[in-house]
C-alpha positions as CSV (number, residue, x, y, z in Angstrom):
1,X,-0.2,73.1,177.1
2,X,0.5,76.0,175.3
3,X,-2.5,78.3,173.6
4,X,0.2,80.5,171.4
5,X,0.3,80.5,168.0
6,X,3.1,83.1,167.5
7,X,5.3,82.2,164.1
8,X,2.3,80.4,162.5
9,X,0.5,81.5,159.5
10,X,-2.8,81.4,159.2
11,X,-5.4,82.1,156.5
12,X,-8.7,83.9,158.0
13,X,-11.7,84.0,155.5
14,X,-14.5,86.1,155.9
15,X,-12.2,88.3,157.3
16,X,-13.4,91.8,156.5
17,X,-16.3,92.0,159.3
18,X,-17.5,90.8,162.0
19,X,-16.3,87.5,163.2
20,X,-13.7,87.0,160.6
21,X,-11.9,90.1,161.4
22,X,-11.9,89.5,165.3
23,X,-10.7,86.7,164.4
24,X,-8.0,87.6,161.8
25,X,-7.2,90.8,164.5
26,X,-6.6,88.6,167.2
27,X,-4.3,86.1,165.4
28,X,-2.2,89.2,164.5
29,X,-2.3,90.2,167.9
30,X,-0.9,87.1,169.5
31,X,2.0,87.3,167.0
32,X,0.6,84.9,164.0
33,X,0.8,85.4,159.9
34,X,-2.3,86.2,158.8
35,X,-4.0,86.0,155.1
36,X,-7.4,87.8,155.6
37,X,-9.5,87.0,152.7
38,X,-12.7,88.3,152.0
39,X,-14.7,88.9,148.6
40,X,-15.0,92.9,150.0
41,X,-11.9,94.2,148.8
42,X,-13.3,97.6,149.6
43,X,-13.9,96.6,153.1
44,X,-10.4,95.0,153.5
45,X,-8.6,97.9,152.8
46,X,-11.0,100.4,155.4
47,X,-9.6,98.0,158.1
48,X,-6.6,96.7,157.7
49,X,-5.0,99.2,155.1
50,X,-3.2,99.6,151.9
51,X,-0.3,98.0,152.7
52,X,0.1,94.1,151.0
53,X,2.9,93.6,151.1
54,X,4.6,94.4,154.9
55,X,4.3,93.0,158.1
56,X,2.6,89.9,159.7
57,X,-1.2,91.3,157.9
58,X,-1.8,90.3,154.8
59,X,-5.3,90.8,152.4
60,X,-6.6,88.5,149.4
61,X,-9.9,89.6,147.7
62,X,-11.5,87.1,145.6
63,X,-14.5,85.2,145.1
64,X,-13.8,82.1,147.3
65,X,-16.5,80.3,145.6
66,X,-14.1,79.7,142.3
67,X,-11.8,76.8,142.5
68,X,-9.2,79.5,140.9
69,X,-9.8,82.1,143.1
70,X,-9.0,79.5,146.3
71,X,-5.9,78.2,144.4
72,X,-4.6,81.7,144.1
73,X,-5.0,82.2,147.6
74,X,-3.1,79.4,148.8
75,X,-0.6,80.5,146.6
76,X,-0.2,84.2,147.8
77,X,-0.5,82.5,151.0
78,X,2.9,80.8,150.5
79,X,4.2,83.8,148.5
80,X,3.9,85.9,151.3
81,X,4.8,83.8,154.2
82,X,6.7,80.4,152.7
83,X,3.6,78.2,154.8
84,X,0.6,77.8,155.8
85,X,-0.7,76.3,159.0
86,X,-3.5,77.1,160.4
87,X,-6.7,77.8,158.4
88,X,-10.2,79.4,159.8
89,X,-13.6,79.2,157.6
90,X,-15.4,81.8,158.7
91,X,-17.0,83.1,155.2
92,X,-20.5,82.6,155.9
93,X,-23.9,84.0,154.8
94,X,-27.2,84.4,156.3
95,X,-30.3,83.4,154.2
96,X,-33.8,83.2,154.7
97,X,-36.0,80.6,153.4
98,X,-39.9,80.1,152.1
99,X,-39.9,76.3,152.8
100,X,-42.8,76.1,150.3
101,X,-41.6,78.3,147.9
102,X,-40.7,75.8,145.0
103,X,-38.4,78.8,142.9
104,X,-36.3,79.4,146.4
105,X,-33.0,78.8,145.7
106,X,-31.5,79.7,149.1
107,X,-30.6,75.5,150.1
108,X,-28.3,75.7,146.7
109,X,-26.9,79.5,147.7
110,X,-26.4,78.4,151.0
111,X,-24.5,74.9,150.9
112,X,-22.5,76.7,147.8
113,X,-21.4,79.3,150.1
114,X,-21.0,78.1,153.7
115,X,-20.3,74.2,152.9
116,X,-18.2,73.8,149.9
117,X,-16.4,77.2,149.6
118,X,-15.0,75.6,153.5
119,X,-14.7,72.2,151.7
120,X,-12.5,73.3,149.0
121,X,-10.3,75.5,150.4
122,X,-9.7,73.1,153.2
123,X,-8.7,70.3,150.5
124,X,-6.7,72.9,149.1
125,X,-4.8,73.8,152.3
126,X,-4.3,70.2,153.4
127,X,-2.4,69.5,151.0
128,X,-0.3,71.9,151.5
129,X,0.2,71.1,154.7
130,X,0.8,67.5,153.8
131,X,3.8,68.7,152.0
132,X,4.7,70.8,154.6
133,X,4.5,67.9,157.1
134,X,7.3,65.9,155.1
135,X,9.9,67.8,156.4
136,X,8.2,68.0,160.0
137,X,9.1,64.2,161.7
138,X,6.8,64.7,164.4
139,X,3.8,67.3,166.1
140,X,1.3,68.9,164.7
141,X,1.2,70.0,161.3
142,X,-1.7,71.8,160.7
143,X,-4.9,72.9,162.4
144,X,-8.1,73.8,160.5
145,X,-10.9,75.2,162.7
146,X,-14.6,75.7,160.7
147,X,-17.2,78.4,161.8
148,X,-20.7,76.5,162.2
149,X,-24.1,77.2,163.9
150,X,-26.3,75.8,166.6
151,X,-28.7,76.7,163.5
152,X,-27.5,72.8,162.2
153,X,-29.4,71.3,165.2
154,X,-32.2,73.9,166.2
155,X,-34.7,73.8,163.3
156,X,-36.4,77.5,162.2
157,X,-38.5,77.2,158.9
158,X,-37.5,80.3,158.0
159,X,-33.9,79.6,158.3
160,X,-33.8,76.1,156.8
161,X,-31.0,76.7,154.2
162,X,-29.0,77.8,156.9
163,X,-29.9,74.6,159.0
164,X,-28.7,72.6,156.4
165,X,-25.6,74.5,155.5
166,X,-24.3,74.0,158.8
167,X,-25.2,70.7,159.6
168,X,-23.9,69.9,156.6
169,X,-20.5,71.6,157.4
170,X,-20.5,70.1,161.1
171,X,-20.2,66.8,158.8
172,X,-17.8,67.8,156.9
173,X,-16.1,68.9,159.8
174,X,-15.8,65.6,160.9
175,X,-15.0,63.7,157.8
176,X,-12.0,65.4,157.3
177,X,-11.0,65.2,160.5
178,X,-11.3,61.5,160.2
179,X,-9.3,61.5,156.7
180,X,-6.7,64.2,157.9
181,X,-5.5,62.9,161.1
182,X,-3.2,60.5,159.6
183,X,-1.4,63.4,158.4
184,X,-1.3,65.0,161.7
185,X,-3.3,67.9,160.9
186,X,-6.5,68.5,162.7
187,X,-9.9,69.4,161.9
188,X,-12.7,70.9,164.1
189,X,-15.4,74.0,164.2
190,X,-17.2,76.2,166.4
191,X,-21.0,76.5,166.2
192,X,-22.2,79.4,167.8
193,X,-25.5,81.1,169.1
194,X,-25.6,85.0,168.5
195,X,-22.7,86.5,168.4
196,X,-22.5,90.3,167.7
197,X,-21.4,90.6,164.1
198,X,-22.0,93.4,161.7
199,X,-25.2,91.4,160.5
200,X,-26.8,90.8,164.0
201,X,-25.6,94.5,165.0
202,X,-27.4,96.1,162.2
203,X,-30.4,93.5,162.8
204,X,-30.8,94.3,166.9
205,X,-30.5,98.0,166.3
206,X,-33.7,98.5,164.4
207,X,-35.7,95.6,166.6
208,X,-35.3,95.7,169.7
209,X,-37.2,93.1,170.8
210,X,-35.4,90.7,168.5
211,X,-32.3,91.9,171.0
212,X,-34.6,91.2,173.5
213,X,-35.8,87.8,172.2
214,X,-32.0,86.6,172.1
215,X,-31.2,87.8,175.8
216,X,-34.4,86.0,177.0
217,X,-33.5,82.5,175.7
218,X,-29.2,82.7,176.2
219,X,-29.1,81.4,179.9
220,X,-26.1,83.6,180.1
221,X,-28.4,86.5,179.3
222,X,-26.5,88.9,176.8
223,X,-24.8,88.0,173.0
224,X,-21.1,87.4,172.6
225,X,-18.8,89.7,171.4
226,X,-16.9,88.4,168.4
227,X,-13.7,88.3,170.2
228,X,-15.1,85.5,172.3
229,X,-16.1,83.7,169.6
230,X,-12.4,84.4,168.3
231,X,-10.6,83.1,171.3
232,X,-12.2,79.9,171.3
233,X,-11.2,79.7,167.8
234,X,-7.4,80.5,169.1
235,X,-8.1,77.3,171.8
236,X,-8.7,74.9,168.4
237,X,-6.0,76.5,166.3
238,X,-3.1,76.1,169.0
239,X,-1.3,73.3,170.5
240,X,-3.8,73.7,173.6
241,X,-6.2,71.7,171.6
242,X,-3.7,69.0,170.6
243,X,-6.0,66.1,171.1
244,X,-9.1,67.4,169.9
245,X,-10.1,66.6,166.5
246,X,-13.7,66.5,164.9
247,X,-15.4,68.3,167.3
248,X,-18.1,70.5,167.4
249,X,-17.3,73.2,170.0
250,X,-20.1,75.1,171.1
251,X,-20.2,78.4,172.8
252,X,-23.6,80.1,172.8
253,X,-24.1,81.2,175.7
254,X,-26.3,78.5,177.2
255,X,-28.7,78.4,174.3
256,X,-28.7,75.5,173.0
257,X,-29.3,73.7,176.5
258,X,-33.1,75.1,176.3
259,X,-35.9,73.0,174.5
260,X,-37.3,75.9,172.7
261,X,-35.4,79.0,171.4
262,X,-37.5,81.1,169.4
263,X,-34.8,83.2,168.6
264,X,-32.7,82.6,166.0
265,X,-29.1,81.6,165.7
266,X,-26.8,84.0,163.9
């Protein structure tokens, strides 16, 4: 069983912050090609430089919720490094929502952004890696990991668009994986609890008792960094996950075991 994934490429979205960059960081790290891709160009170039077009790190900025902008991705994807093999959603956004407010729009913003920008570009990808998998007689040939939410099974009114989003992506998840496994490429997510990204960091620092609230109901008592969050992502991107497909990995700490969280997922 073997958890490298040195020599693969892999295309990271969301990866200017956060999650996304842990994850796009440690891909690097253990010796993978990685596309970051983020709508931040700005952001992109503060952390991972001005260089495009030299060594295994590589940045895209684009708006991923075009169907052009995806395609040209997948293309400078293939430009750069001839494949592509492993993909990672992890372009998501945070919304809140009036549940009676009949002009909130959040449910459409929200399934636009975290459901079918993931669905898109992972029909985009797999066919690429259908193509790919031609020439490949047997193995794996390609891994597509989605970022989800305990938020798609622990209902907040306030964070109902969000609930949605990622129950609808946890579908999704598993629909392709269903429809993709005949082409030997895998699909599964991660839903997490709270997990210190640049959102949740900013959020704690002014309310402390928000921190506090999270820390109370994780049985593990403390929130994730975003490199553990990242590792387990490694796990579902390797070969160490080689029968898995359609599943909803959770790592939250313990959270979701309790009846009641008042704090929310994020």
């Amino acid at each position: 069983m073997s958890f490298s994934i040195s020599g693969k490429t892999a295309i990271v979205t969301g990866a200017a912050n956060g999650i996304g960059l842990a994850i796009a960081r440690l891909f690097a790290d253990k010796g993978a090609n990685v596309m970051c891709a983020d709508i931040d160009e700005k952001r992109l170039i503060e952390e991972l430089g001005e260089a495009r077009d030299e060594g295994n790190v590589r940045f895209f900025a684009g708006d991923l919720r075009e169907r052009l902008t995806i395609a040209n991705l997948v293309s400078a994807t293939i430009d750069a490094f001839d494949q592509v093999d492993i993909l990672v959603n992890a372009s998501r956004q945070v919304m809140a929502t009036d549940a009676l407010d009949v002009d909130d729009n959040s449910v459409e913003m929200l399934l636009d952004q975290n459901l079918m920008t993931s669905l898109r570009l992972t029909q985009q990808v797999a066919r690429r890696m259908i193509k790919q998998g031609k020439k490949q007689p047997e193995g794996q040939v390609g891994a597509i990991v989605n970022l989800s939410s305990i938020a798609a099974h622990q209902t907040q009114d306030n964070l109902m668009a969000y609930s949605i989003s990622s129950a609808a992506l946890d579908q999704m998840t598993r629909s392709m994986a269903v429809s993709l496994a005949p082409h030997r490429i895998r699909v599964n997510a991660v839903a997490f609890g709270s997990v210190m990204s640049a959102s949740l960091k900013a959020s704690v620092a002014e309310n402390r008792e928000w921190r506090d609230n999270i820390r109370n109901h994780t049985p593990l008592g403390r929130i994730a960094s975003p490199t553990e969050l990242a590792e387990a992502v490694q796990f579902l991107a390797a070969d160490s996950s080689s029968f898995m497909t359609g599943e909803i990995m959770v790592v939250d700490g313990g959270r979701s075991l309790l009846d009641v969280v008042s704090a929310p997922a994020h």
